[in-house]
C-alpha positions as CSV (number, residue, x, y, z in Angstrom):
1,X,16.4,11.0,7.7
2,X,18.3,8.5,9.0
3,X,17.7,4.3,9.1
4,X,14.4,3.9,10.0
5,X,12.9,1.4,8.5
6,X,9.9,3.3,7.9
7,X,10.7,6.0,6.3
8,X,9.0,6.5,3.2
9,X,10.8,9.5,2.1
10,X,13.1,7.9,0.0
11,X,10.8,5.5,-2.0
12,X,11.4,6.3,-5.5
13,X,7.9,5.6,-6.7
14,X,4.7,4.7,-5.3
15,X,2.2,3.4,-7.6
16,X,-1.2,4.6,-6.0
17,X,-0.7,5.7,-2.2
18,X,-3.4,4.1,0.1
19,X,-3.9,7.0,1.8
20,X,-6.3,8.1,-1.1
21,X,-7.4,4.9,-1.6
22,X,-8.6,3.2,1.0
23,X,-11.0,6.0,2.4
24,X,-12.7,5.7,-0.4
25,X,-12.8,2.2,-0.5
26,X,-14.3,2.2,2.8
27,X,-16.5,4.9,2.0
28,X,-17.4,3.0,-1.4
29,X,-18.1,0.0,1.4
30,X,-20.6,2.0,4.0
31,X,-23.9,1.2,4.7
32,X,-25.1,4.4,5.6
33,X,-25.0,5.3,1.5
34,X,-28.7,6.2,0.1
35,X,-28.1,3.1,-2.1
36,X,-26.4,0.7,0.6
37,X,-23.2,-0.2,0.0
38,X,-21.6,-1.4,-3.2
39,X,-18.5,-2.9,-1.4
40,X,-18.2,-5.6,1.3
41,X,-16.2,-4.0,3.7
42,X,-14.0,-7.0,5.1
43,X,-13.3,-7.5,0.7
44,X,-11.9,-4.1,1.3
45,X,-9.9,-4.8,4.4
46,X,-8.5,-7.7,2.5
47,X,-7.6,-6.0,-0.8
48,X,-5.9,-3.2,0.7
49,X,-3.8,-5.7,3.0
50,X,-3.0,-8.2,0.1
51,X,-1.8,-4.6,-2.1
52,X,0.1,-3.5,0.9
53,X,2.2,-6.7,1.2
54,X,2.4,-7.4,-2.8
55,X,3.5,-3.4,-3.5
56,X,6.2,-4.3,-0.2
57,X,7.4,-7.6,-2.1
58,X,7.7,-5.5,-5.2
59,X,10.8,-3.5,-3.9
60,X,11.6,-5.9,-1.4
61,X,13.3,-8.9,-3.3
62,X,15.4,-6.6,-5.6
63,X,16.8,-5.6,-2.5
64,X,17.8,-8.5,-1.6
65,X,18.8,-10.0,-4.9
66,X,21.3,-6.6,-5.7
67,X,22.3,-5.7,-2.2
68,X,22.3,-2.3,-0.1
69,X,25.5,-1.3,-1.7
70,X,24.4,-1.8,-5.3
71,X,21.3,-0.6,-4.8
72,X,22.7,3.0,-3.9
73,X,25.5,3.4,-6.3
């Protein structure tokens, strides 16, 4: 698995994964529905980059507040 900072493996919880999300979202946001779209599609861009950063935040500061070695004891 290694250090890469990306690896997601290792997360211990992840409230609601975009991946399910945000297709629907955009989906949700198309034009092409029979009713039009019931989302604006840049709200959606927005939302889902303002959750991303905010749900980042959420695991980032205890990090930094306890420490890599406290945090893996």
């Amino acid at each position: 698995m290694g250090n890469c900072p990306t690896n997601v493996s290792r997360e211990p919880f992840s409230p609601i994964p975009s991946e399910l999300i945000m297709p629907l979202a955009g989906f949700t946001a198309s034009p092409y529905q029979p009713e039009g779209a019931k989302l604006n599609i840049i709200g959606v861009f927005f939302a889902g980059l303002l959750g991303s950063v905010l749900g980042a935040l959420i695991w980032y500061y205890p990090g930094k507040l306890f420490g890599e070695t406290r945090l893996k004891a």
